[in-house]
C-alpha positions as CSV (number, residue, x, y, z in Angstrom):
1,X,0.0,0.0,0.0
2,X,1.8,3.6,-1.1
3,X,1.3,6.7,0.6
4,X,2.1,8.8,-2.5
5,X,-1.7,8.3,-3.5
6,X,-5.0,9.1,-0.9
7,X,-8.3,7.3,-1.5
8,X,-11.7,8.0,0.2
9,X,-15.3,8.2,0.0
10,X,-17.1,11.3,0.2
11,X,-20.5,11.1,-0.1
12,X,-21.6,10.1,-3.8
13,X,-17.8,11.0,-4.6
14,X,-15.1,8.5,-4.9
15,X,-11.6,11.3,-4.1
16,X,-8.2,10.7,-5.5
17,X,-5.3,12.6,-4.5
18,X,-1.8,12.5,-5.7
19,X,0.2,12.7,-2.4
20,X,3.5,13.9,-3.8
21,X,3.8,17.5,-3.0
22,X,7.3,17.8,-3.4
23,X,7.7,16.4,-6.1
24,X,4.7,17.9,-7.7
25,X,2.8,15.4,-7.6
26,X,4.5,13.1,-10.2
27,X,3.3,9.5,-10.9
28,X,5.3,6.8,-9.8
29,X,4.7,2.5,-10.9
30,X,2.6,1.8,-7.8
31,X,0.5,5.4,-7.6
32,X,-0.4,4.4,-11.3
33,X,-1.3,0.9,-10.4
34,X,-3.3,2.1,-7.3
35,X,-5.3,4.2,-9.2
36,X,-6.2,2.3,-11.7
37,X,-7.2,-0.9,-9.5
38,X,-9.2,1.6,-7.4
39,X,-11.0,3.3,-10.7
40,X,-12.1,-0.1,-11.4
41,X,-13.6,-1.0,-8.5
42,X,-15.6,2.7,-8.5
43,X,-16.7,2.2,-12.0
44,X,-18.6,-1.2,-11.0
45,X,-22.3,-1.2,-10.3
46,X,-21.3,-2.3,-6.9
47,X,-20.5,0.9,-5.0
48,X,-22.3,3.4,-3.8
49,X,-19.7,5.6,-5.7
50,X,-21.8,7.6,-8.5
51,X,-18.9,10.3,-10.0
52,X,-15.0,11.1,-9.3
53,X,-12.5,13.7,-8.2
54,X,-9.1,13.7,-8.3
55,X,-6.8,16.5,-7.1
56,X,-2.9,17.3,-6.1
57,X,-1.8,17.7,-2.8
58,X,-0.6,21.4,-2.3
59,X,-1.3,24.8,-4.0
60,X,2.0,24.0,-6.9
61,X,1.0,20.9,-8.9
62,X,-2.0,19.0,-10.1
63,X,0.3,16.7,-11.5
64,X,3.8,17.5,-13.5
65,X,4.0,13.7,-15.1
66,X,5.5,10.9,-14.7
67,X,8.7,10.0,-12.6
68,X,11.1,10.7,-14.9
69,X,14.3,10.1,-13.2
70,X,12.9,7.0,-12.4
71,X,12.2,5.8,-16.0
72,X,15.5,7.4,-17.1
73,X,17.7,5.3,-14.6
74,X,15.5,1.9,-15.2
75,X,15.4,2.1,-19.2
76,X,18.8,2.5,-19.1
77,X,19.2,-1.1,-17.5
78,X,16.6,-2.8,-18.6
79,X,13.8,-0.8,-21.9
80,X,11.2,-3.9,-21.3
81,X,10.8,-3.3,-18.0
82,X,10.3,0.1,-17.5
83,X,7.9,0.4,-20.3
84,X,5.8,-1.6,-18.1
85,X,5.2,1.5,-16.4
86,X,3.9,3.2,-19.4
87,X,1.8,-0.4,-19.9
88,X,0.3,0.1,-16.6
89,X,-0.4,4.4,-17.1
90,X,-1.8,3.9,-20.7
91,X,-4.3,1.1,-19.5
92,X,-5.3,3.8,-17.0
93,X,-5.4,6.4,-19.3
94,X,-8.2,4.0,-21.1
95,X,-9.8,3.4,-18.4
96,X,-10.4,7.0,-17.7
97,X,-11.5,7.9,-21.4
98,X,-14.3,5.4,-21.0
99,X,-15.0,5.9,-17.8
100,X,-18.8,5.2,-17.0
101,X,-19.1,7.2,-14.6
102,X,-18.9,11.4,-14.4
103,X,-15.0,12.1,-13.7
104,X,-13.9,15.6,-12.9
105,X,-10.0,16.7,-12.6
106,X,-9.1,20.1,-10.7
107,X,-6.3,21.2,-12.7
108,X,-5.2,23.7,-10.8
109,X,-1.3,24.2,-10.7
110,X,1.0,22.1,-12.7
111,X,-0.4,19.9,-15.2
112,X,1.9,17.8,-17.8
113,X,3.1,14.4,-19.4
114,X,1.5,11.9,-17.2
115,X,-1.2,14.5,-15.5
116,X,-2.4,15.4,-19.1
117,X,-3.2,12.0,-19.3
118,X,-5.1,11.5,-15.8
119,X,-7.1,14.5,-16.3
120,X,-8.1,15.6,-19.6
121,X,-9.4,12.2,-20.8
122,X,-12.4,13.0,-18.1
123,X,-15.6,14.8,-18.5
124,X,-14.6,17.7,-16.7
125,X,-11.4,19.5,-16.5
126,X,-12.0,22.3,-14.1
127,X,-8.5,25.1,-14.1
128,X,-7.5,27.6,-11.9
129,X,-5.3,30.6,-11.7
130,X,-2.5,28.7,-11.6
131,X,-3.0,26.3,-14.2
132,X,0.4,25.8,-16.0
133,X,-0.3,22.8,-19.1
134,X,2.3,21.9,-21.2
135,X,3.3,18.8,-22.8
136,X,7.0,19.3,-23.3
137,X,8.4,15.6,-24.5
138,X,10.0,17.1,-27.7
139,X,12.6,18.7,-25.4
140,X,13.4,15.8,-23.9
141,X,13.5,13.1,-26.8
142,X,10.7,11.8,-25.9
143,X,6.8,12.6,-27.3
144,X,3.8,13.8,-26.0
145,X,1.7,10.7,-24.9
146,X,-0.7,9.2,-22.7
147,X,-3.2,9.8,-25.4
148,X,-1.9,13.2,-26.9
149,X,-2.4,11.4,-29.9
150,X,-5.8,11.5,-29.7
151,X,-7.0,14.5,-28.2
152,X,-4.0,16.9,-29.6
153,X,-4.8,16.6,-33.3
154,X,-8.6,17.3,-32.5
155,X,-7.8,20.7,-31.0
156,X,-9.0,23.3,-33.2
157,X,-7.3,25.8,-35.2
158,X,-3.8,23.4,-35.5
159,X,-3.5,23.9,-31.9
160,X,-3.0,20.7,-30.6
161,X,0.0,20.2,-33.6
162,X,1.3,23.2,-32.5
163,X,1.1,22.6,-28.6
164,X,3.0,19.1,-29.3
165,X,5.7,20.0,-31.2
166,X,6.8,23.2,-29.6
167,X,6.1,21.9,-26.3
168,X,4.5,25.8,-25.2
169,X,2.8,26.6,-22.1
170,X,-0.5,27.2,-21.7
171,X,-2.2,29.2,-18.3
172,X,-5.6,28.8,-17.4
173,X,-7.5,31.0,-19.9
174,X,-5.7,29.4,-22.6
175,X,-6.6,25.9,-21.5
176,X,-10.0,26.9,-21.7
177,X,-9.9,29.1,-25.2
178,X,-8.1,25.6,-26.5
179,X,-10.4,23.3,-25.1
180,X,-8.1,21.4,-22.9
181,X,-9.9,22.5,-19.9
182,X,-13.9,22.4,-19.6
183,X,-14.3,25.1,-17.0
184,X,-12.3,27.6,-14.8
185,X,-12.8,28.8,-11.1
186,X,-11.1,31.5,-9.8
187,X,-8.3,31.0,-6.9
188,X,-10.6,32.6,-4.2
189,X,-13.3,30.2,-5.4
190,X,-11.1,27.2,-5.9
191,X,-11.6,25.3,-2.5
192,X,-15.0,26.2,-1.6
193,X,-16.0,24.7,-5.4
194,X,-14.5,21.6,-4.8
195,X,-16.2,21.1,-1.2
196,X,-19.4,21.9,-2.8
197,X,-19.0,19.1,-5.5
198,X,-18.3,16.6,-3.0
199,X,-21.4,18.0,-1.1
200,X,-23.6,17.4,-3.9
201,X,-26.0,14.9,-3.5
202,X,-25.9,12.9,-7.2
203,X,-29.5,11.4,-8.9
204,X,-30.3,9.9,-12.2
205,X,-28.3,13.1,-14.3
206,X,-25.1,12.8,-12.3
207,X,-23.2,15.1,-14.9
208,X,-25.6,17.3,-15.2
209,X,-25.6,18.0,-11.5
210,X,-21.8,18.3,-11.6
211,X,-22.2,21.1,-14.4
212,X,-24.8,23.3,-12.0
213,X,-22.4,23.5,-9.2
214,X,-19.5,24.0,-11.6
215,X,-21.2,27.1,-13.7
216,X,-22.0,28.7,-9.8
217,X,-18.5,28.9,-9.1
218,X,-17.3,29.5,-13.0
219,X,-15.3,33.1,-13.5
220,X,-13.4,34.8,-16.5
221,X,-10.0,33.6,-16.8
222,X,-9.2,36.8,-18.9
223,X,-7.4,37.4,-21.8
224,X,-5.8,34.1,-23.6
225,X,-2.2,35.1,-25.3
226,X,-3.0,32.4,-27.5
227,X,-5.5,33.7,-29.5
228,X,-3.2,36.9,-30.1
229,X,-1.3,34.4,-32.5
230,X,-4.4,31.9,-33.1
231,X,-4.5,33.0,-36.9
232,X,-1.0,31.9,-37.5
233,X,-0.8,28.9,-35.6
234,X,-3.8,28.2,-38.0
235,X,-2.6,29.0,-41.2
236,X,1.1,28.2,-40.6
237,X,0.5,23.8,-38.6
238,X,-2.3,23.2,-40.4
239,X,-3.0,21.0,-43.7
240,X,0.3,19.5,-44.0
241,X,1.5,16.2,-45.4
242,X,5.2,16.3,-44.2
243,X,6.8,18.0,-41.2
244,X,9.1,19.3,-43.4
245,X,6.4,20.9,-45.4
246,X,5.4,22.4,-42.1
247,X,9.0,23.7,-41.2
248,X,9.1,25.2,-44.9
249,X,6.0,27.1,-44.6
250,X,7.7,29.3,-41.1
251,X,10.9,29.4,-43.1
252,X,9.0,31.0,-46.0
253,X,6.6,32.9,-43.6
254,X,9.1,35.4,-41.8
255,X,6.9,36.8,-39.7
256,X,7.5,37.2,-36.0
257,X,6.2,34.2,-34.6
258,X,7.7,32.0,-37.6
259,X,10.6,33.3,-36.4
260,X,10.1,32.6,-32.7
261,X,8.6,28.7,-33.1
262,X,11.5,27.9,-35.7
263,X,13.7,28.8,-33.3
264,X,11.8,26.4,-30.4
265,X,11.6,23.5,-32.6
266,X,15.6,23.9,-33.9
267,X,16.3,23.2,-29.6
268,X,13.9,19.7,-30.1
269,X,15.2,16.2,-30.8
270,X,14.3,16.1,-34.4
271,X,13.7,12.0,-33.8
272,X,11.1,13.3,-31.4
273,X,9.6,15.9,-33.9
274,X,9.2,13.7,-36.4
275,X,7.6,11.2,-34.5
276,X,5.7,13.3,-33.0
277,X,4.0,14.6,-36.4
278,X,3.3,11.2,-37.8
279,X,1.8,10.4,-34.1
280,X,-0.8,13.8,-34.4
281,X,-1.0,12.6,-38.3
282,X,-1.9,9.1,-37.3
283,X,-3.9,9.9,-34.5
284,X,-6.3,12.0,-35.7
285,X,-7.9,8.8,-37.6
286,X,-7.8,6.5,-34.7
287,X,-10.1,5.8,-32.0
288,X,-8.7,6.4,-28.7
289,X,-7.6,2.6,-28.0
290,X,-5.9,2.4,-30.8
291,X,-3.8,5.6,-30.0
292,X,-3.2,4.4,-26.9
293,X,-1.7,1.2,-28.7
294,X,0.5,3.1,-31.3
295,X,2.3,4.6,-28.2
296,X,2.8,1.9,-26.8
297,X,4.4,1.0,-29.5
298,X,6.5,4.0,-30.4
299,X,7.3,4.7,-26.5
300,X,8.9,0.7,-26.1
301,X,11.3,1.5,-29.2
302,X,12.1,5.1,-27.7
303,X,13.7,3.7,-24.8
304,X,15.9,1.5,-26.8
305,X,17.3,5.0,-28.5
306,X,19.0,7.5,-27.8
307,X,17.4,11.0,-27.4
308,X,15.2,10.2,-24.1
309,X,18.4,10.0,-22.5
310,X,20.2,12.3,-23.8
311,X,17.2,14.9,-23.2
312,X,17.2,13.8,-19.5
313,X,20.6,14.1,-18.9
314,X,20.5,18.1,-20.7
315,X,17.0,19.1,-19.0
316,X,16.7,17.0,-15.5
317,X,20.1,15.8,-14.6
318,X,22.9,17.8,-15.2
319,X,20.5,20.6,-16.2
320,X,23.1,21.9,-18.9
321,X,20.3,22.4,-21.2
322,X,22.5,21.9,-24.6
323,X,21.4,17.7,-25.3
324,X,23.8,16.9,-28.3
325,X,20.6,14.9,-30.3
326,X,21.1,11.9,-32.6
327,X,20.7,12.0,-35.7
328,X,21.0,16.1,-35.4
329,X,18.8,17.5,-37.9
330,X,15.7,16.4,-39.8
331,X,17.3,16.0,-42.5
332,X,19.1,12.9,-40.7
333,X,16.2,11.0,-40.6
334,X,13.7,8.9,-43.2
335,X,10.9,7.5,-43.5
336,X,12.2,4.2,-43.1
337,X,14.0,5.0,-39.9
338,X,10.4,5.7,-38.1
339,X,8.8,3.1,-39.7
340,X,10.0,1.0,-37.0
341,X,8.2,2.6,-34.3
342,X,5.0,2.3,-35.5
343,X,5.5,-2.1,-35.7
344,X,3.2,-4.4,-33.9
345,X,5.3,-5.4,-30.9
346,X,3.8,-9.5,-31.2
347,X,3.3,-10.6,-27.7
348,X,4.1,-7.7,-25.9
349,X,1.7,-5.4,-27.5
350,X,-0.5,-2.7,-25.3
351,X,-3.9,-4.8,-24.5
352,X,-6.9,-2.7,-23.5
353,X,-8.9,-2.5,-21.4
């Protein structure tokens, strides 16, 4: 039994809260397992449990992903094994997205990687002021998972493209003008919203109870920075065959934030870019189980490369933030060198649910 995850019953409400404040709250093997055994158990007909909530511990972090060291220091010794990890989260994942019962996330604070994945497959994804989303895998060789293949590509406006490949930050109001969170509730109203949903009494419309006490406490996030450059993100990531006809078109464009995101992307693992485009290309025709198994797939030859490792040791380890990437440049890499990641795995493919 961990610790690093709390679950109780709270009237109608099943509560889940990541218990790892210092270290924001990040998922570890057994939190992941907990939670998922436990969601099943709620989402049976027996229990009185009729909806879920799940929160961070502390005012920093909702979640800020997975335990990355941790993954890091075990892939290193031993790729099979620590991709049963990402077996374990991705089944979760799953089980979220078709989760039978309502399933509401308070976002507030940090929310990336792994806590993308635990909270924005759910019916409601409620922010706060200080929501921080990002899902930033490019910079570390990796990609942005736990069903960003699914949900990314069906952002509007090339948003989601754009959000995965630059690996940009998003505050409350832009969570909500993207549509990665459902509602927002100011800081002053943050607590007393959250004690009122677990003192509302549930019937037969369960999510439509949920959204009454959710549009009481709602507020106006303000101005989203997003939308100041929403036009170009839309005509600039949008209907594009190749990544490299994507990197042409802000090569060509020479505008501002051309200039700016070219400059992002050129800091990426270029493996990681390209993977990441034909994962968002991929996705978007999938249904979400079958994202979930493409990333299994891509993820399990990931840790057999290079770049993850690399991109820990520049970002999280030694923090020097210059990761010498291999291949270099796009230009390294084919067709036929990614084609690999996207292979049936035989007997150790992703089974859902």
């Amino acid at each position: 039994m961990t610790t690093d995850i709390l679950f109780e019953e709270i009237g109608d409400w099943g509560v889940i809260t990541l218990n790892r404040e210092k270290a924001l709250n990040a998922l570890n093997w057994d939190m992941v397992k907990a939670m998922r055994a436990q969601l099943t158990k709620w989402g049976s007909g027996r229990t009185t449990v009729k909806a879920v909530l799940v929160k961070g511990e502390g005012e920093r972090a909702f979640c800020a992903g997975g335990d990355i060291r941790w993954l890091h220091d075990t892939a290193k010794e031993d790729p099979a094994h620590a991709c049963e990890f990402f077996r374990e989260e991705y089944r979760t994942n799953s089980l979220i997205y078709h989760y039978p019962k309502p399933y509401v996330a308070l976002i507030d604070g940090i929310v990336m990687g792994g806590g993308v994945g635990i909270s924005v497959h759910g019916d409601f994804r409620v922010a706060g002021d200080a929501t921080l989303f990002a899902m930033p895998e490019t910079g570390i060789g990796l990609f942005p998972d736990v069903g960003g293949g699914h949900f990314m590509p069906r952002l509007h406006d090339g948003l989601g493209l754009y959000y995965a490949l630059t690996g940009a930050r998003a505050k409350a109001a832009d969570c909500m003008a993207a549509g990665i969170a459902t509602h927002y509730a100011p800081g002053d109203k943050y607590e007393e919203l959250a004690d009122a949903l677990l003192k509302t009494t549930l019937g037969g419309h369960a999510h439509a109870d949920i959204e009454t006490v959710l549009d009481i406490y709602a507020g106006d996030p303000g101005h989203a920075p997003v939308n100041d450059i929403r036009e170009d993100i839309a005509r600039l990531f949008q209907g594009h065959e190749t990544l490299d006809a994507l990197m042409a078109a802000l090569k060509q464009d020479g505008g501002e934030f051309a200039k700016t995101t070219l400059a992002t992307l050129e800091k990426m693992s270029p493996t990681s870019l390209r993977l990441t485009f034909e994962q968002m290309r991929h996705g978007h025709e999938l249904d979400f189980d079958e994202v979930m198994k493409m990333e299994f797939r891509m993820v399990r030859r990931v840790m057999e490369g290079d770049d993850f490792f690399e991109g820990v040791r520049a970002q999280i380890l030694d923090k020097d933030r210059n990761p010498k990437w291999s291949p270099a440049s796009l230009a390294e890499i084919s067709d036929k060198d990614l084609a690999p990641y996207f292979e049936p795995l035989g007997e150790a493919e992703l089974v859902l649910p």
